[in-house]
C-alpha angles and dihedrals in degrees: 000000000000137000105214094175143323138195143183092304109005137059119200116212138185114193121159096359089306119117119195150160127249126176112232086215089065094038082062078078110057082183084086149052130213150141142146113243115229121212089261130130086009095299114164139154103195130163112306082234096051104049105351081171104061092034088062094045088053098051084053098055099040092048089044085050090062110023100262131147107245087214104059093058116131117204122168118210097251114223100167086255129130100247113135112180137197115229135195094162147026103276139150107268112195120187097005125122106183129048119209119193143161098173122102125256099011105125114218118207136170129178145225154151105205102336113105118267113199113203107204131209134165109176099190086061100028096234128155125192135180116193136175128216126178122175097278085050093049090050083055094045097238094172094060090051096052091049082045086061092042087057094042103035099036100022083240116192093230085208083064098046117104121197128191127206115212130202110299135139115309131212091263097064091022093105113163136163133238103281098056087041095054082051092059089034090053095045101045101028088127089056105109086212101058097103096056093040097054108039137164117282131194122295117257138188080334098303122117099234118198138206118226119193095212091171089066086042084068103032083061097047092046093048090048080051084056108247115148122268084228096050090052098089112183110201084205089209113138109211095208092051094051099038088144087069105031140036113257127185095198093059099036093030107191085002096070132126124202138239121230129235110204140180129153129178098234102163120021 
């Protein structure tokens, strides 16, 4: 194992030719795994239609890089809804867009390829969680509700809930026009910080374009649930930015592979 780089939240590694994230907060629990895959070395996680082979190479590496059992992986069919699920076994998961678990070995993933992935962890529990949130999720509000099951489901302490944004699009490439921006607008109009999170972009083919910061979106929605300022980690990595390392719709368009956004209980 390898480390490539590190800063003040994240560590970069590279074991067996894969190359990931980890974020130093969630390695302070060795009762969990976790990490989000970068594009290097051939990694992907598309569309089981699209390459069941080298999504199933990839789920081999990435487990073998930390110790996970391939066959206990548990990846919903992601569909930008709102759907957060509980789950106590491998199972097919069809219009769902957030995994919820406290049970031991089950490996949670989500992918994406600028859309927001969450990684979820309350200690005191023991509850993992992997969502997804693209822009049309973040509009919803998916990871409320997420932090809302774990309340309900769990009886989770919010104050003892960390979540972990992982690499996504960031503000600066976000570029949308009206109509997405009067849905934000719309949705979030009572938050004091909407006029600095949407803001006015540059003029094209005649058209006002706009840029939306959907990770505070979520940093805000997740501090009104009550989780701490301080268990809300941004990996302030924009995918688009950094499309070398990692997969970016906005830049390959239908070529595009995912990232992968993993956690599994392993000794609790």
């Amino acid at each position: 194992m390898t480390k490539i780089w590190e800063d003040e939240n994240l560590v970069c590694i590279q074991k067996n030719d894969v190359q990931y994230l980890q974020f130093k907060k969630l390695l302070n629990y060795p009762e969990i795994e976790h990490c989000y895959t970068s594009r290097k070395n051939e990694i992907d996680f598309p569309l089981i239609s699209k390459n069941e082979k080298v999504l199933k190479q990839s789920y081999r590496r990435i487990c073998n890089c930390l110790n996970l059992d391939e066959n206990k992986i548990i990846k919903p069919h992601q569909t930008h809804t709102t759907n957060v699920e509980v789950v106590e076994e491998v199972k097919e998961l069809d219009q769902v867009d957030g995994v919820l678990t406290n049970k031991k070995e089950l490996v949670l993933l989500t992918s994406s390829a600028d859309c927001i992935s969450l990684l979820f962890y309350d200690p005191m529990k023991k509850v993992i969680g992997s969502v997804h949130s693209g822009w049309r999720g973040t509009l919803a509000g998916i990871s409320k509700k997420a932090v809302e099951k774990m309340i309900d489901y769990y009886g989770c302490n919010p104050k003892d809930i960390i979540c972990c944004i992982c690499p996504s699009i960031r503000s600066c490439c976000f570029e949308v026009d009206e109509d997405v921006k009067k849905l934000f607008m719309e949705q979030y109009k009572d938050l004091e910080q909407i006029q600095n999170i949407i803001q006015e972009d540059n003029i094209k083919d005649g058209k006002q374009k706009y840029k939306i910061d959907t990770v505070k979106i979520n940093e805000i929605l997740l501090e009104k649930m009550g989780l701490k300022k301080e268990n809300i980690i941004d990996s302030n990595i924009c995918t688009v930015c950094h499309s070398d390392e990692f997969h970016s719709y906005r830049v390959d368009k239908e070529e595009s592979g995912r990232n992968a956004a993993l956690i599994a209980l392993v000794n609790c």
